[in-house]
Kinemage of the C-alpha trace (Angstrom):
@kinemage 1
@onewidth
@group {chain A} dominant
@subgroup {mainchain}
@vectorlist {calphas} color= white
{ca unk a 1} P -86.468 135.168 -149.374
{ca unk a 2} L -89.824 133.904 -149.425
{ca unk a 3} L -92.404 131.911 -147.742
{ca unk a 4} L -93.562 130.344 -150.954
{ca unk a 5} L -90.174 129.378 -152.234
{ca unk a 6} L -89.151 125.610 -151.906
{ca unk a 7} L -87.017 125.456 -148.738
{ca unk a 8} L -83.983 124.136 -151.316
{ca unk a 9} L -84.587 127.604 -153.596
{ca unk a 10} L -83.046 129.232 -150.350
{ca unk a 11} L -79.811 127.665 -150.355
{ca unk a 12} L -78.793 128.645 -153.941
{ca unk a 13} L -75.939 130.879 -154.761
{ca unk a 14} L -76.901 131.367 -158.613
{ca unk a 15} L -73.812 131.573 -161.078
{ca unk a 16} L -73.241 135.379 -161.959
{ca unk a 17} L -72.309 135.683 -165.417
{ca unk a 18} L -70.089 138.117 -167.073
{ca unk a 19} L -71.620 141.733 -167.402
{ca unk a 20} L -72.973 143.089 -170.495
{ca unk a 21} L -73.442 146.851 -170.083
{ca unk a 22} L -74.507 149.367 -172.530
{ca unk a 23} L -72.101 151.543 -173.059
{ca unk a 24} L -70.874 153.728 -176.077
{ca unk a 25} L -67.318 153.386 -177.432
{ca unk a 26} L -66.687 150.299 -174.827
{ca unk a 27} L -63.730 147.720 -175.731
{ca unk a 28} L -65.652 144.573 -174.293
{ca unk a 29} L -63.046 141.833 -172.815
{ca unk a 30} L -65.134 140.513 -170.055
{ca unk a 31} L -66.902 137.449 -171.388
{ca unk a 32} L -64.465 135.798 -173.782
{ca unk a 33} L -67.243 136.351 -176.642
{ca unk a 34} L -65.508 136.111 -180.121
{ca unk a 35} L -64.258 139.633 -181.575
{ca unk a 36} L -65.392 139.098 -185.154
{ca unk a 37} L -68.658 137.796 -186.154
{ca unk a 38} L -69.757 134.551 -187.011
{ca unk a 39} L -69.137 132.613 -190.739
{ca unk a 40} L -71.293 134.846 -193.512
{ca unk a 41} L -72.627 131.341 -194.501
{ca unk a 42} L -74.160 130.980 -191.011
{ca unk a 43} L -75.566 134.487 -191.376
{ca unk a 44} L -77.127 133.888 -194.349
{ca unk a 45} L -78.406 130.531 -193.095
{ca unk a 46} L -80.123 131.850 -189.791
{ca unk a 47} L -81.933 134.598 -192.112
{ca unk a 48} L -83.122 131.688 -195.102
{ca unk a 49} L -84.496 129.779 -191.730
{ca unk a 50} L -86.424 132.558 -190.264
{ca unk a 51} L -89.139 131.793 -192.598
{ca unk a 52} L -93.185 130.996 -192.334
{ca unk a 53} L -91.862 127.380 -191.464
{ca unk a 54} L -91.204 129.575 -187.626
{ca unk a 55} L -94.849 128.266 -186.605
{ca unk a 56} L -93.672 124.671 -187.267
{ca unk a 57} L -92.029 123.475 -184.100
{ca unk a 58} L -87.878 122.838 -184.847
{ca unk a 59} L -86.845 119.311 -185.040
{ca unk a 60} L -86.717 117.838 -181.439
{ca unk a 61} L -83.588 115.568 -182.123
{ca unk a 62} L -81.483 118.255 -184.052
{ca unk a 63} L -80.656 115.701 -187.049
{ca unk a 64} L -78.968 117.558 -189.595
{ca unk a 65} L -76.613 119.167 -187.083
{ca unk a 66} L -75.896 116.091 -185.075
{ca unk a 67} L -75.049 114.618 -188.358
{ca unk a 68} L -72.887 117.338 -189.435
{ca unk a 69} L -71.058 117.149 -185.791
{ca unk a 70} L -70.632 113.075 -186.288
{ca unk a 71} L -68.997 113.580 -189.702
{ca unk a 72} L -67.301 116.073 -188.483
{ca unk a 73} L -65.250 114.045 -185.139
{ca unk a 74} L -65.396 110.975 -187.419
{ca unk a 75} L -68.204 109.339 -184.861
{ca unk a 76} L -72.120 108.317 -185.411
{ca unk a 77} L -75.011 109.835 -185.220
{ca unk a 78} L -75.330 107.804 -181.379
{ca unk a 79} L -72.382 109.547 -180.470
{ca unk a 80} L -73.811 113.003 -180.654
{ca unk a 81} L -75.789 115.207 -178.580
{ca unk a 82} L -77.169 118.783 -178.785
{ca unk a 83} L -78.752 121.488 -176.275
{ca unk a 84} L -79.264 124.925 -175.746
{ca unk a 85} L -75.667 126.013 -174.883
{ca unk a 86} L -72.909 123.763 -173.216
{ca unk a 87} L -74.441 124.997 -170.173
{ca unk a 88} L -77.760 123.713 -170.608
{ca unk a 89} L -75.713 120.228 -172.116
{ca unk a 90} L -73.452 120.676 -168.816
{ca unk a 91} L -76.480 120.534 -166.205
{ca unk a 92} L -78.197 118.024 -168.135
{ca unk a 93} L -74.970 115.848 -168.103
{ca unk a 94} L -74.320 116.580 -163.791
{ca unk a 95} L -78.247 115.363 -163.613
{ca unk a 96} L -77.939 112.405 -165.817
{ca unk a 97} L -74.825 110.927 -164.161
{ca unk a 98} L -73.273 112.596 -160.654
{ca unk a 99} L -74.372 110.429 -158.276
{ca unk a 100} L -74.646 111.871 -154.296
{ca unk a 101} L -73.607 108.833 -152.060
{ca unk a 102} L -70.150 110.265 -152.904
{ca unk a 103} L -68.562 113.855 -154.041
{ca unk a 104} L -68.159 115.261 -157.069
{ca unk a 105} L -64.983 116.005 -158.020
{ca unk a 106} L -63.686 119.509 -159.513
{ca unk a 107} L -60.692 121.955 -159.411
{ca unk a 108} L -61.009 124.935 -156.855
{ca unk a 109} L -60.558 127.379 -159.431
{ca unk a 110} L -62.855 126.159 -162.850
{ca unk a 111} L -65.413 126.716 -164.063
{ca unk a 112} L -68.211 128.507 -161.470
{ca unk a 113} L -71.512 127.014 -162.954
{ca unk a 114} L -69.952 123.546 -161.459
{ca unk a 115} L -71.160 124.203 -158.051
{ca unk a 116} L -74.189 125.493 -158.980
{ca unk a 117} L -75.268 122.616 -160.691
{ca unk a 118} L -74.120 120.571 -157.721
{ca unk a 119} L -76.341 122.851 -154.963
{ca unk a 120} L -79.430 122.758 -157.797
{ca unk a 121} L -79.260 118.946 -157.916
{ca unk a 122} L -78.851 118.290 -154.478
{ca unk a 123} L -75.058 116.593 -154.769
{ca unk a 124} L -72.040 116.552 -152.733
{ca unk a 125} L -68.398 117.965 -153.972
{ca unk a 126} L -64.748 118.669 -153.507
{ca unk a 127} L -62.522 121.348 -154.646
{ca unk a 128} L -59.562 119.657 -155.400
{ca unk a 129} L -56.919 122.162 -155.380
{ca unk a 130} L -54.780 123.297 -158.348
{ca unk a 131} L -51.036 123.056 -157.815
{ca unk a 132} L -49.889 126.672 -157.024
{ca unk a 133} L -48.422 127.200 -160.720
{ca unk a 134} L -52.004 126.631 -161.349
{ca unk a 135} L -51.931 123.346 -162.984
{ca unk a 136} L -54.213 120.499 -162.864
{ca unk a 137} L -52.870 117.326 -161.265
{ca unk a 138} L -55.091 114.213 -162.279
{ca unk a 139} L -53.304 112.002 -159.552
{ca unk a 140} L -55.808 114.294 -157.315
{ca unk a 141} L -58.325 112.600 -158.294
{ca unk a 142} L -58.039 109.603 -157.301
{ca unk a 143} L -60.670 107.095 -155.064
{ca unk a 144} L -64.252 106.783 -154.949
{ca unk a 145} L -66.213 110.375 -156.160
{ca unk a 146} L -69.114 110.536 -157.649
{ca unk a 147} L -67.898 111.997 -160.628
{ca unk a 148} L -65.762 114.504 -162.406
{ca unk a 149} L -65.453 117.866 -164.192
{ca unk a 150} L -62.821 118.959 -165.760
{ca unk a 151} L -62.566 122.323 -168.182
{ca unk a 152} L -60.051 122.110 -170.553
{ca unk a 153} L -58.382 124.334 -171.216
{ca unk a 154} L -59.088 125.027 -167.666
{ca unk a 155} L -61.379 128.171 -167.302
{ca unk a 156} L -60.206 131.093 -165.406
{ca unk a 157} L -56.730 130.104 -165.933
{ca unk a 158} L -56.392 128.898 -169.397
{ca unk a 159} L -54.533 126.263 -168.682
{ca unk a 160} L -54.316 122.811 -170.714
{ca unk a 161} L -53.786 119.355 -169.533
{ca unk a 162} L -52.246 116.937 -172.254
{ca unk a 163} L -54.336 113.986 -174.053
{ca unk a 164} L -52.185 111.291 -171.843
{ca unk a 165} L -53.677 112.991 -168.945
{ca unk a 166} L -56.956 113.055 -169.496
{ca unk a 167} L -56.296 109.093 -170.537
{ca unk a 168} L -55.094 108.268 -166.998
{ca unk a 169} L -57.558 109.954 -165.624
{ca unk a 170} L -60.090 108.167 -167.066
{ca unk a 171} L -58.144 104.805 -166.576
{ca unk a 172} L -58.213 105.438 -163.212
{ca unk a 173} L -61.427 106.534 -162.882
{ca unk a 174} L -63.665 103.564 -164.816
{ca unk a 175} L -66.855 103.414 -162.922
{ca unk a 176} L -67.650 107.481 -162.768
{ca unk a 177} L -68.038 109.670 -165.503
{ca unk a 178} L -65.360 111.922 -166.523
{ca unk a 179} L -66.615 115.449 -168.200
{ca unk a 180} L -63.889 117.362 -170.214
{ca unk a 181} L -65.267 120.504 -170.644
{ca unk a 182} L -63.601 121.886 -174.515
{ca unk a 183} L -65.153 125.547 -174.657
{ca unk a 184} L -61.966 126.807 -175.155
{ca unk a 185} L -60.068 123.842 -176.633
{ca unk a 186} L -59.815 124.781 -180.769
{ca unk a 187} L -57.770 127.455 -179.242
{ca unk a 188} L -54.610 125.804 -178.659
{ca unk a 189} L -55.660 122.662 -176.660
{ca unk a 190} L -55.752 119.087 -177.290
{ca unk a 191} L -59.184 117.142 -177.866
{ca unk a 192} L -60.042 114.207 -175.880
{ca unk a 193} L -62.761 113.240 -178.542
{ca unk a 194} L -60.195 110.788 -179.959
{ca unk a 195} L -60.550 109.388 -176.770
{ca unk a 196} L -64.628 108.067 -176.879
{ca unk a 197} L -64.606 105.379 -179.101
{ca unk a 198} L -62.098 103.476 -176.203
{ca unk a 199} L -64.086 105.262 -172.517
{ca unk a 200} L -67.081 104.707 -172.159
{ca unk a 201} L -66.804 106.810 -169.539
{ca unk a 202} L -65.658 109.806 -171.077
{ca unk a 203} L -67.902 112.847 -171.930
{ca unk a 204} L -66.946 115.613 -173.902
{ca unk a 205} L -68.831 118.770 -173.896
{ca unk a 206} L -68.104 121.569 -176.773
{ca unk a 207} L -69.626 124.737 -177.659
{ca unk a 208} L -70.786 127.294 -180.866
{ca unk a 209} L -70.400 130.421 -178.605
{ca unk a 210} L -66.174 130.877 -178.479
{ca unk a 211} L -64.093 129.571 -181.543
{ca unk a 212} L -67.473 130.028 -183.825
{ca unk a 213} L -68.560 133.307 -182.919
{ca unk a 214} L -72.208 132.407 -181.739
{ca unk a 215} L -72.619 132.869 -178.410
{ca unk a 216} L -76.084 134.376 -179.341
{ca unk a 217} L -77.245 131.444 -180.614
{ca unk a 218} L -77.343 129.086 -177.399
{ca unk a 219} L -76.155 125.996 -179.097
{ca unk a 220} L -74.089 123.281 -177.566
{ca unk a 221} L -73.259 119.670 -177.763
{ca unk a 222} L -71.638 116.686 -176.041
{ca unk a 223} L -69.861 113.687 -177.826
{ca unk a 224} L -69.554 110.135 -175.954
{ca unk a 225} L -70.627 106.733 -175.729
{ca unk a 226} L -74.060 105.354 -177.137
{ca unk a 227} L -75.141 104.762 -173.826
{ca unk a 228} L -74.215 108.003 -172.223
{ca unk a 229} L -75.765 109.883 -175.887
{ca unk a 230} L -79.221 108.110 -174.866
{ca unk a 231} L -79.498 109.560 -170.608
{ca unk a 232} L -79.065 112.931 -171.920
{ca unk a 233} L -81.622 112.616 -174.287
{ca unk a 234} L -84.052 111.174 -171.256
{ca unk a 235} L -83.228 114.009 -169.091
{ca unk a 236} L -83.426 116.424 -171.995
{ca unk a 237} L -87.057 115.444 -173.452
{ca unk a 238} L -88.288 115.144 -169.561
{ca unk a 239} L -87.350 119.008 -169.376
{ca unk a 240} L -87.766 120.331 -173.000
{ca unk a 241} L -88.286 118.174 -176.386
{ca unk a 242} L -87.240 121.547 -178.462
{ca unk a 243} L -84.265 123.142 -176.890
{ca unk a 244} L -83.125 124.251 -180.461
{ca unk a 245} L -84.934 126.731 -182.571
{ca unk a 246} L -84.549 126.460 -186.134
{ca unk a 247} L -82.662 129.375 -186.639
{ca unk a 248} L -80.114 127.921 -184.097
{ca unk a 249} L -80.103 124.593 -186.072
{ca unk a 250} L -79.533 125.898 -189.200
{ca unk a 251} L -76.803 128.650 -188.287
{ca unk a 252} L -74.739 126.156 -186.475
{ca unk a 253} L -74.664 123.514 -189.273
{ca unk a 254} L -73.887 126.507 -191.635
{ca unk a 255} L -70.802 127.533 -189.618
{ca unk a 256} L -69.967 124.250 -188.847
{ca unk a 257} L -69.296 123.338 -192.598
{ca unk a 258} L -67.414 126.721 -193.305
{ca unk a 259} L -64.006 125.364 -192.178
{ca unk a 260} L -61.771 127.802 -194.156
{ca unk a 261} L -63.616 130.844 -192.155
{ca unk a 262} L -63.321 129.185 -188.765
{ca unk a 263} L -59.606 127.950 -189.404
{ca unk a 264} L -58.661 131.498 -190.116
{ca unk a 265} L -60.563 133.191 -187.452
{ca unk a 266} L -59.264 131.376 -184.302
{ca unk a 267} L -55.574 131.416 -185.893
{ca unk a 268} L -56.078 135.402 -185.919
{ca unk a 269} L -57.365 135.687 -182.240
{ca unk a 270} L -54.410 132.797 -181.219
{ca unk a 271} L -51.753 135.441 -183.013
{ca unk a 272} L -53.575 138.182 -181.257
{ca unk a 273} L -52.786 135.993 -177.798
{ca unk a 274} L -49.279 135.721 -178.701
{ca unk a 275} L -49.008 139.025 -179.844
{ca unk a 276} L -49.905 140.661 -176.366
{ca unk a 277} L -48.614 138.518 -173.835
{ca unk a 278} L -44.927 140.160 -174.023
{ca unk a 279} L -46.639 143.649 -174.269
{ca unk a 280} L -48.356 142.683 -170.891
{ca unk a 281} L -45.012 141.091 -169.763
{ca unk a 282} L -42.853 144.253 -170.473
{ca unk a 283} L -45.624 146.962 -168.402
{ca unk a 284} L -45.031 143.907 -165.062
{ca unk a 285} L -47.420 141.879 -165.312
{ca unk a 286} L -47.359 138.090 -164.820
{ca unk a 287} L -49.324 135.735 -167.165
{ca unk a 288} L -50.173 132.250 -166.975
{ca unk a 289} L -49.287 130.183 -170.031
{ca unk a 290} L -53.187 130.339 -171.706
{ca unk a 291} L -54.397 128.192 -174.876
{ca unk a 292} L -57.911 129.409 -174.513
{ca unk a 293} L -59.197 132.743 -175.884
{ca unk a 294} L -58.460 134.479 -172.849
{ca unk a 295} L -54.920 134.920 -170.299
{ca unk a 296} L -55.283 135.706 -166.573
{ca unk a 297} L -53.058 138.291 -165.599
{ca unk a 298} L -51.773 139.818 -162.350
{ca unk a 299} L -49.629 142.877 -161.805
{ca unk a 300} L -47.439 142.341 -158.372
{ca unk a 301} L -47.386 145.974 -157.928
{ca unk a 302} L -50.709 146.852 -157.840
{ca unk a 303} L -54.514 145.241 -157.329
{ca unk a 304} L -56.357 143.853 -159.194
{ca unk a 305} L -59.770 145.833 -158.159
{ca unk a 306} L -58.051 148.949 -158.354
{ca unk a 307} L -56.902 148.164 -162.223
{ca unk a 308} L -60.368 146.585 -162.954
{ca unk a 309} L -62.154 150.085 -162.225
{ca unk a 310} L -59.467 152.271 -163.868
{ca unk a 311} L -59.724 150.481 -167.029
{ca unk a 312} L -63.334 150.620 -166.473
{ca unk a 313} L -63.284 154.397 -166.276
{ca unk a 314} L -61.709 154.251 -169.862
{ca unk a 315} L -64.512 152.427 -171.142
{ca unk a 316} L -62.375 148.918 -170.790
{ca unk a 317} L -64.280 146.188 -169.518
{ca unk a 318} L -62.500 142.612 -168.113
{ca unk a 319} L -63.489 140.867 -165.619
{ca unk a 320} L -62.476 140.337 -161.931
{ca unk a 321} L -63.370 136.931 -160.701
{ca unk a 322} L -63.377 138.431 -156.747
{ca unk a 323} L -65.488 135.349 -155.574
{ca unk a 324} L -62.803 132.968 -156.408
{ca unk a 325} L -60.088 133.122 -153.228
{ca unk a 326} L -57.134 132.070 -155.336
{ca unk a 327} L -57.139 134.345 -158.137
{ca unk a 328} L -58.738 137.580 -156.458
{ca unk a 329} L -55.303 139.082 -157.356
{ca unk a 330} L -55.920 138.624 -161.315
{ca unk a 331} L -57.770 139.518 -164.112
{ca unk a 332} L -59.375 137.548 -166.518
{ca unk a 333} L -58.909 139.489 -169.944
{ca unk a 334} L -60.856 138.095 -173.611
{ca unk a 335} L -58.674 137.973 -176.626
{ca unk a 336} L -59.988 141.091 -178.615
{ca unk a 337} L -59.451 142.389 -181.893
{ca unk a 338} L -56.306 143.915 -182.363
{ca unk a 339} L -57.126 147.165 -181.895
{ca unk a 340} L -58.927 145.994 -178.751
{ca unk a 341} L -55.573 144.936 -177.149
{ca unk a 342} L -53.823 148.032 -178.589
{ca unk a 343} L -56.515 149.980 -176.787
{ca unk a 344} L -55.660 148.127 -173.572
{ca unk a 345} L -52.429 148.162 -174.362
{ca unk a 346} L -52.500 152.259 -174.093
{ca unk a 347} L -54.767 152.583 -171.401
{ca unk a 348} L -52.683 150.094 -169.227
{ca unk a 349} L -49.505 151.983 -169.634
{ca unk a 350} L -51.092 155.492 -168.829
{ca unk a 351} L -52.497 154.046 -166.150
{ca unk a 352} L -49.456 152.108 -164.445
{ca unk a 353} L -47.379 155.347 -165.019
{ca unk a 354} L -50.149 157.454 -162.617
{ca unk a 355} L -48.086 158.078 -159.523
{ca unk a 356} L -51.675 158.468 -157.504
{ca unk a 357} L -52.078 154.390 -158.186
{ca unk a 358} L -53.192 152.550 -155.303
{ca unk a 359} L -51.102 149.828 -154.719
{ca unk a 360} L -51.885 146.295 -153.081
């Protein structure tokens, strides 16, 4: 605390992301980070834009990507929307249209920059509660709010709602706007995009940094109505014209056009998924039905903390969302290579079949 901190600074609980420690020989399944690299193409295209042109300021409005993303969803150029990250797009979106007279509406286990955003901003909001299989219910939200957030696939759980969801959601809702959050959609999930050119209402927010392997990179977008295209731009140029460097720009159009990589990369980590859920199953644990790049598992036997630092110890890193009341009992665990989840795998079962185990 300090005396020459805005009184608001004080209330803040910052988001904590994932850790990123330096460790040798580490199997890294904390952050839900891509296992294998990025397209070549965009590799080669971030090191052809890291030129003398680098003392030229990047474009401000992003053109060539945005028009690579319209083409892309089969929208306009209007329709499109870049930042730095989803979670720069995502606070740009809460600021442009939350509104504080009522709350803001989001599920009690999602997504944890929601809140912050919310505190930062000075707006109200409700946890609406998942059912307890963990599913989202969009007859919760229902009656005045001051808008909505919605990840989907949900994060934390990795659960999907259905396109005729999201629709009656948004029917329901026609006067607030609706963000579907898609970081982990090409993963198994259905797109609302299809959805924009009939809700005006209806943001959706994607990112580079899961299905396309550049998390590095700090690109996101958002995809919606003309009219909600044109506030984000207002709040983003009255914070920062340039949020993309060139580099960024160029990498993410490069990737974006390699389809045949991309295709073949998320079907590998979604066989991966597949692939170690009933290895998981068979050592006890239980695992919610996931199309994201990530499950969330929990053993009934023994906790979750206890498991977190023993796979630690092995050089295993996943992540233990503790803050979160609901799920304080599970693990989050990234879809690795492989021979990541083989390593877990064996380190799991050596470590379940240690008699000295605490249990919960």
């Amino acid at each position: 605390m300090s005396r020459l901190w805005n009184p608001s600074i004080h209330k803040l609980h910052p988001y904590i992301p994932g850790e990123q420690p330096h460790l040798l020989n580490l199997t890294k399944l904390n952050t839900n980070e891509s296992p294998y690299g990025p397209s070549p193409k965009a590799i080669e295209a971030i090191k052809n834009a890291a030129n003398e042109d680098l003392r030229l300021y990047p474009d401000p409005t992003a053109r060539k990507l945005c028009e690579v993303i319209a083409d892309k969803f089969d929208l306009k150029l209007d329709n499109v929307f870049v930042g730095n990250g989803s979670d720069e797009v995502l606070a740009h979106a809460f600021r442009a249209f939350f509104r504080s007279e009522n709350d803001i509406l989001f599920a009690d286990v999602t997504y944890g920059f929601y809140p912050v955003y919310c505190e930062l901003f000075g707006l109200s909001y409700r946890h609406i509660p998942l059912k307890e299989d963990f599913c989202l219910a969009v007859e919760d939200y229902q009656g005045p709010c001051g808008g909505i957030a919605i990840a989907n696939p949900n994060a934390n759980t990795g659960i999907a709602l259905p396109l005729d969801a999201i629709e009656q959601l948004l029917k329901s809702q026609p006067d607030c706007v609706v963000i579907i959050d898609e970081a982990y959609v090409d993963f198994g999930a259905e797109s609302a995009v299809s959805l924009i050119k009939n809700y005006d209402n209806l943001l959706v927010v994607r990112t580079f940094s899961k299905s396309s392997g550049l998390a590095g990179l700090r690109v996101g977008y958002a995809l919606g109505a003309p009219e909600l295209i044109e506030a984000l731009t207002r709040v983003k140029d009255s914070f920062n014209s340039y949020p993309l460097p060139r580099t960024s720009q160029a990498g993410a159009v490069a990737s974006l056009l390699d389809e045949e990589w991309f295709g073949k990369t998320v079907r590998h980590i979604v066989a991966t998924r597949e692939k170690l859920i009933p290895q998981l199953e068979a050592l006890g644990f239980k695992i919610l039905p996931s199309q994201a790049n990530f499950i969330l598992i929990h053993h009934p036997e023994f906790s979750a903390v206890t498991l977190h630092n023993r796979l630690r110890d092995q050089s295993i890193i996943v992540r233990h969302l503790s803050s979160v009341p609901r799920i304080q009992e599970w693990l989050r665990v990234t879809i690795g290579s492989d021979q990541d989840c083989e390593n877990l795998i064996r380190v799991l079962r050596k470590i379940l079949e240690n008699p000295s185990l605490k249990p919960v």
